[in-house]
C-alpha positions as CSV (number, residue, x, y, z in Angstrom):
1,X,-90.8,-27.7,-43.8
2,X,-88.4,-26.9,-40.7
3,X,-88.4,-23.5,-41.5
4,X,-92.4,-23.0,-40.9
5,X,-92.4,-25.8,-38.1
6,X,-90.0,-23.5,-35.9
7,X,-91.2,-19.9,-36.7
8,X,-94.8,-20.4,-37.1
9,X,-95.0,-17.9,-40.4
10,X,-97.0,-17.3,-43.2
11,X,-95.5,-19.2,-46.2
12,X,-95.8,-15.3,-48.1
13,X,-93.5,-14.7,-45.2
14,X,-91.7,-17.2,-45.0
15,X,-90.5,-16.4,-49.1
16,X,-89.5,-12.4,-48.4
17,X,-86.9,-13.6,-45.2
18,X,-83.5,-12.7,-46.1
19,X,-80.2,-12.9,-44.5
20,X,-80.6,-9.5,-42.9
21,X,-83.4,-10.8,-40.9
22,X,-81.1,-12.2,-38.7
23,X,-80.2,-9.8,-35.8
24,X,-79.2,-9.8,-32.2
25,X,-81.1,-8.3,-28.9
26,X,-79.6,-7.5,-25.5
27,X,-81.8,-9.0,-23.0
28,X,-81.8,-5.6,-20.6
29,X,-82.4,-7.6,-17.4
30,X,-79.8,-10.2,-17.7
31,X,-77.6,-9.1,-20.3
32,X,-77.7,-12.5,-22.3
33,X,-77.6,-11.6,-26.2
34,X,-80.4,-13.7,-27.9
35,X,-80.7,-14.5,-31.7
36,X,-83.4,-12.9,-33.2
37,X,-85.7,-13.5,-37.0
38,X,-87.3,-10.4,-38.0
39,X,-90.4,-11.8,-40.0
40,X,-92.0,-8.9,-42.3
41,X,-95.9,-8.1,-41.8
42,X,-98.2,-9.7,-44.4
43,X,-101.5,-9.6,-43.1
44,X,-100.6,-7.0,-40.2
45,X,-98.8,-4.0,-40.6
46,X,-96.9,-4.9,-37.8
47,X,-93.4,-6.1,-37.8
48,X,-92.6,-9.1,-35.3
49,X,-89.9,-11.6,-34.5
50,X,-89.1,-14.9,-33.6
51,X,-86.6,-16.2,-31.1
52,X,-84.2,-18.5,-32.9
53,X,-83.4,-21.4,-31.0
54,X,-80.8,-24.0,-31.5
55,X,-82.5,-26.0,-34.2
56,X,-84.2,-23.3,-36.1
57,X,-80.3,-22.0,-36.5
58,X,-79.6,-25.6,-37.7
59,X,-82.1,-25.0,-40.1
60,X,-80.7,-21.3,-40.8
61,X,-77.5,-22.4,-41.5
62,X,-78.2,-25.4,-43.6
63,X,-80.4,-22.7,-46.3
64,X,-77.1,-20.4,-46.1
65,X,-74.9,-22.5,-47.3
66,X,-77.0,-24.2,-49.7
67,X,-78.3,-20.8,-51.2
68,X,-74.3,-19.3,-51.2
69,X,-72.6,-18.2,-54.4
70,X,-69.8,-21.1,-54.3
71,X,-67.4,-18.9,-56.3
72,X,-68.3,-15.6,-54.0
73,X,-69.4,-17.2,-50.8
74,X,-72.2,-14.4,-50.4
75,X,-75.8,-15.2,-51.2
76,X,-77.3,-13.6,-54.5
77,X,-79.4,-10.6,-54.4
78,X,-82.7,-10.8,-56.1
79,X,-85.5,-8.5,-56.6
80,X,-88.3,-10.3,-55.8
81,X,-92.1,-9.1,-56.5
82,X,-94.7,-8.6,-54.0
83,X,-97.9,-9.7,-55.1
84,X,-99.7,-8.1,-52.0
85,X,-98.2,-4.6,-53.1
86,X,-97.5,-4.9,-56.4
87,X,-94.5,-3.5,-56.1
88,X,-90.7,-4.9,-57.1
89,X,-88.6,-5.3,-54.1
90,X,-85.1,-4.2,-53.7
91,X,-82.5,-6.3,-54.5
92,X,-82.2,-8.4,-51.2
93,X,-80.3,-11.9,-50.2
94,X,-83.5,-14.3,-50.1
95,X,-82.8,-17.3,-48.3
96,X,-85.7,-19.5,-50.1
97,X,-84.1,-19.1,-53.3
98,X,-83.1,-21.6,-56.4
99,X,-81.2,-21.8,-59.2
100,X,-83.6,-22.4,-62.4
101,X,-81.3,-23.7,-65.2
102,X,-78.7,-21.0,-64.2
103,X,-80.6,-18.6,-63.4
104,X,-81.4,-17.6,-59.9
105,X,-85.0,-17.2,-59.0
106,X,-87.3,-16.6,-55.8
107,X,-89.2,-20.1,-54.5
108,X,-92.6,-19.4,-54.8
109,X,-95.6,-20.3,-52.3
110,X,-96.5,-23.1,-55.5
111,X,-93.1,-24.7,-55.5
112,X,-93.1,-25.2,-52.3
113,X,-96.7,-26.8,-51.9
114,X,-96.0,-29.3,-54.7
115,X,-92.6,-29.7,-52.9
116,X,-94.2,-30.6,-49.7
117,X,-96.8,-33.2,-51.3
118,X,-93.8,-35.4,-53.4
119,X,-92.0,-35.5,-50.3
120,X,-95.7,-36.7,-47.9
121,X,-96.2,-38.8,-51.1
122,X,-92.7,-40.4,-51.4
123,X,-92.6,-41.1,-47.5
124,X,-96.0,-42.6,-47.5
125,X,-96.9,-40.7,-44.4
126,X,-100.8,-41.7,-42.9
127,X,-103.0,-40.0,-40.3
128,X,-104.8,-41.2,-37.4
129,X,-107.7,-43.4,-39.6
130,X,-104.7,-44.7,-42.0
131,X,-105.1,-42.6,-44.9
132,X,-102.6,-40.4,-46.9
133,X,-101.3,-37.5,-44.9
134,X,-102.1,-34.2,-46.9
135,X,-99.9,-31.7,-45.6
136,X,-100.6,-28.2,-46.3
137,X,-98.0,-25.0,-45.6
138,X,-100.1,-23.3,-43.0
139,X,-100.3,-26.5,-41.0
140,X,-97.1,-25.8,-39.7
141,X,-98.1,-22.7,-38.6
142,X,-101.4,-24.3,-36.1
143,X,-98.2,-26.5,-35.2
144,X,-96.2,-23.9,-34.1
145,X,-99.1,-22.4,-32.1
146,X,-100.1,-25.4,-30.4
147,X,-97.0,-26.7,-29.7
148,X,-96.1,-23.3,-27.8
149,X,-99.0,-22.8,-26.0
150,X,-99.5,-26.3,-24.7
151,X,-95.8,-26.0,-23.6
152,X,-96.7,-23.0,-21.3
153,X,-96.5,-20.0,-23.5
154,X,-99.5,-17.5,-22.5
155,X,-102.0,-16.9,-25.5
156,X,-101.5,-13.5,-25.3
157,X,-97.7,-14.0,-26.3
158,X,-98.6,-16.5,-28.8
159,X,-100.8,-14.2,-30.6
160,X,-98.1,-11.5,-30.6
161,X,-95.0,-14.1,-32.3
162,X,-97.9,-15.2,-34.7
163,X,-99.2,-11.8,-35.5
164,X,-102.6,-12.2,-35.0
165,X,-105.0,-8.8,-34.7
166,X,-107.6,-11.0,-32.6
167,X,-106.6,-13.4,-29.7
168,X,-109.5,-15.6,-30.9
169,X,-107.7,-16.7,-34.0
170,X,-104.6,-17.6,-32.1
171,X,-106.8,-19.7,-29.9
172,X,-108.5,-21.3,-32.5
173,X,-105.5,-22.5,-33.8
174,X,-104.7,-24.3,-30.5
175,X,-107.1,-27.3,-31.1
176,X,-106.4,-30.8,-30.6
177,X,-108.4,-32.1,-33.0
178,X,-105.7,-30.5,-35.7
179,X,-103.2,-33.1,-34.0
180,X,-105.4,-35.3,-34.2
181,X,-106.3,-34.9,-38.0
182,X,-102.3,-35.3,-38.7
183,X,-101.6,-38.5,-36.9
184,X,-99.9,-36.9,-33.6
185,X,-100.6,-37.7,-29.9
186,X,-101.8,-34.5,-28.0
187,X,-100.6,-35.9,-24.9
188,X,-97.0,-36.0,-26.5
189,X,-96.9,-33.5,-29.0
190,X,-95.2,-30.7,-26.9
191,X,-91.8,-30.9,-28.4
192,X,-89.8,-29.4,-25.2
193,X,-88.7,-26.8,-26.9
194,X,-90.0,-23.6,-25.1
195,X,-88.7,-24.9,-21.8
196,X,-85.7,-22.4,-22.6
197,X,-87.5,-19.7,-24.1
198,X,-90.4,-18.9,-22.2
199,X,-88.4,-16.2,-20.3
200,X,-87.1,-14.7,-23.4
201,X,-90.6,-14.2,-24.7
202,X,-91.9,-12.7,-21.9
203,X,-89.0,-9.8,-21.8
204,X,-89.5,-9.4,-25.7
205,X,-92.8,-9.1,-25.9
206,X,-93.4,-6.4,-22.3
């Protein structure tokens, strides 16, 4: 759930990340070295990346060493298939990866939907009118959106870290009522974090 809430991607997306998505840019106007997730184009064909702040790196690091051979200390490669392409993937260090009796095998976008609804159900999470929270992957995602452009993020950069074709989709996403729906305040539900970043994204994406 982290993992969508601070990168805003696809959940197809979100389950072909590896460790070599991780890489590092040289700001050319200040220098400053900035961490970097390359996220893979599923619906575009058009690579993008997300600025990885301090608690998406929490998050990061907490799947690396969870998903770490203990004996090895590298994370297994698996060859994972892409149902978009229909292709097998090279072997690659997934990050959203599990061991099944043994074996290791890809998470897949069903796991982690019935993942997501024992956890709503075992907190006993309501919305707004009091009623069970149903939580759905891509909900993260209109998070993500909303959160960045009510912080001060431009649409136009929005819609290029969430790889949307049409700017209209990005702004759709950017309603209150989807706060609202989930229990949240849209008054308070900026979280602060793109008070740091704003600049960053503005050099990335010129």
């Amino acid at each position: 759930m982290e993992f969508l809430r601070h990168t805003g991607a696809r959940i197809e997306e979100m389950l072909e990340i590896s460790h070599h998505a991780m890489i590092q840019y040289r700001l050319p106007t200040t220098g400053e070295i900035v961490p970097l997730l390359q996220i893979a184009p599923s619906k575009t064909d058009q690579e993008r990346v997300v600025l990885v702040s301090p608690e998406l790196a929490d998050v990061l690091a907490t799947i690396i060493r969870r998903v770490r051979d203990p004996r090895t200390g590298a994370i297994p490669l698996l060859s994972a298939y892409d149902y978009e392409e229909r292709v097998w993937n090279p072997p690659s260090p997934l990050l959203f990866q599990w061991d099944r009796g043994g074996e290791r095998s890809r998470m897949s976008g069903e796991f982690i939907r019935s993942a997501l609804g024992e956890v709503l159900a075992f907190i006993g999470l309501t919305d707004s009118t009091g009623q069970p929270l149903v939580f759905a992957p891509h909900d993260f995602r209109r998070l993500f959106i909303t959160d960045a452009i009510r912080s001060g993020l431009p649409p136009h950069i929005a819609q290029v870290i969430a790889g949307h074709a049409n700017i209209n989709t990005t702004m759709g996403y950017n309603d209150p009522r989807e706060l609202h729906q989930m229990g949240e305040n849209p008054q308070v539900a900026s979280s602060g974090r793109w008070a740091g970043e704003l600049q960053r994204y503005y050099e990335l994406t010129a």
